[in-house]
N, C-alpha and C positions, 0 to 999 in steps of 0.2 A: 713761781707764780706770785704775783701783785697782789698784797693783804686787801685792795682795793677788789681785783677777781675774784680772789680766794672769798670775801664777804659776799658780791654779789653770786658766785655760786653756790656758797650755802643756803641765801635766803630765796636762789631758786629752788634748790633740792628741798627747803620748807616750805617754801610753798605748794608745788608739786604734791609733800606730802599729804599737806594740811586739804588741798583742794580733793583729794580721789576721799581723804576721811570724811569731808563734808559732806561728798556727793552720798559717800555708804549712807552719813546720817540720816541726811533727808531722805533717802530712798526707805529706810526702815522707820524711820518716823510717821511717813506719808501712807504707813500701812495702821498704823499704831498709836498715833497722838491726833486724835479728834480733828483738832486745828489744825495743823499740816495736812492731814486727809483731805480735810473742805476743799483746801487751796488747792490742790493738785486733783481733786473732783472739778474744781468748774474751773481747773486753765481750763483757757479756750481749745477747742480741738485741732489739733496741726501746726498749734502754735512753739516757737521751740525758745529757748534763751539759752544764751551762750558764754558762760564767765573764762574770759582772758586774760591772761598772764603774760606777759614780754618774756620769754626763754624759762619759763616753765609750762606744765600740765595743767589746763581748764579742763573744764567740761560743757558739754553741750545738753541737754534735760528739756521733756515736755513733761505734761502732766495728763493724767488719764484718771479712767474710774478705781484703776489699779493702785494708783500713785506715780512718783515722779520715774521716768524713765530714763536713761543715758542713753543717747545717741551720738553715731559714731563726730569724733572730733570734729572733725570738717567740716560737719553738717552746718548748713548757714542758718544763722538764726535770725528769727523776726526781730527777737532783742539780743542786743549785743553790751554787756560791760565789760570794758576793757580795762584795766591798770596800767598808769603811766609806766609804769616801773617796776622791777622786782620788788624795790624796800618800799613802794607803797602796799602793793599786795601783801609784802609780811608785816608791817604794822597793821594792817587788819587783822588779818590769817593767826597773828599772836596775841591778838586781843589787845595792843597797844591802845589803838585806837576803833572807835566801831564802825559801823559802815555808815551811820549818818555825818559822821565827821568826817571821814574819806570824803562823801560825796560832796558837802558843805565845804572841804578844801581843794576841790577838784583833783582828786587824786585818780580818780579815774573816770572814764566818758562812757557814757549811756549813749545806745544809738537805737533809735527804733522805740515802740509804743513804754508811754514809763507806767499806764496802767497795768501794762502785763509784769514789768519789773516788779512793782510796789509788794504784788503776791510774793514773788521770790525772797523780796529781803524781807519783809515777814515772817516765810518762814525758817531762813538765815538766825533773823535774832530769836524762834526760840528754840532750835539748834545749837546754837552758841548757850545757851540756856542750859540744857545737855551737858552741852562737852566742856564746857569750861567751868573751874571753878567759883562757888558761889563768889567772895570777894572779889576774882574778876571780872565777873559775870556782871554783878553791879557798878561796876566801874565802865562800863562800854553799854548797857541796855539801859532804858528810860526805869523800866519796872522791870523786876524778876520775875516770870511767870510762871504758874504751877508745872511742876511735874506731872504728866498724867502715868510715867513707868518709869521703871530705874533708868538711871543712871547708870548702872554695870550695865543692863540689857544694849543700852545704846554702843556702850564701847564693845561689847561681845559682835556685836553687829558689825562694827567701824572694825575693828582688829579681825573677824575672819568674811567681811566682805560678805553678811547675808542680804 
């Protein structure tokens, strides 16, 4: 195998990985941190978004009174972000770079309403807030924003998938 393959299959098996941890996060967040709640109380109803990956695992997610839901992959979404690429999705996905400088580089394309996005990467950055460490947590977010629960709770969450 071509160290060329061999990298771009790694950084799809991390991304892969990184997208199913993100989805647990937000799904246990959006029960549990005030803000993420809001945002997944007044998505719109029926409405779905869809983050894509080229030759890795996305997910597809509405939002309800419940919090954010996973619906199945295929499902078409109203909003769609796609990733040009593997190694743009993992320079997010690894906190190289954040998601405003992805978008700011066109690293990946937004299709469909950006007001319904805007809620999503809101609550992206403070998920990443969670799950990354503080030092690089300020290197990719404008502001660090409070914790409203541990930080174990959220990995306990992301590692047995509540």
């Amino acid at each position: 195998m071509a160290y060329g393959s061999m990298k771009m299959c790694f950084q799809c098996a991390t991304c892969s990985m990184v997208s199913t941890c993100l989805f647990r996060a937000l799904k246990f967040l959006s029960t549990r941190d005030s803000r993420i709640r809001a945002e997944a109380q007044n998505w719109p109803r029926g409405k779905t978004l869809r983050l894509e990956i080229p030759g890795a695992k996305g997910f597809t997610i509405t939002g309800s009174k419940d919090g954010f839901r996973k619906l199945h992959q295929d499902a078409p979404g109203d909003v769609t972000i796609r990733f040009k690429s593997p190694s743009d999705a993992f320079r997010v996905f690894t906190g190289q770079i954040s998601v405003a400088q992805a978008y700011a580089q066109h690293r990946f394309v937004l299709r469909g309403d950006m007001g319904l996005a805007m809620p999503f990467v809101r609550c992206v950055d403070l998920a990443e807030a969670y799950l990354f460490p503080a030092c690089l947590a300020r290197r990719i977010l404008k502001r660090l924003p409070a914790k409203q629960i541990s930080t174990l709770r959220v990995y306990a969450a992301v590692l047995f998938g509540r």
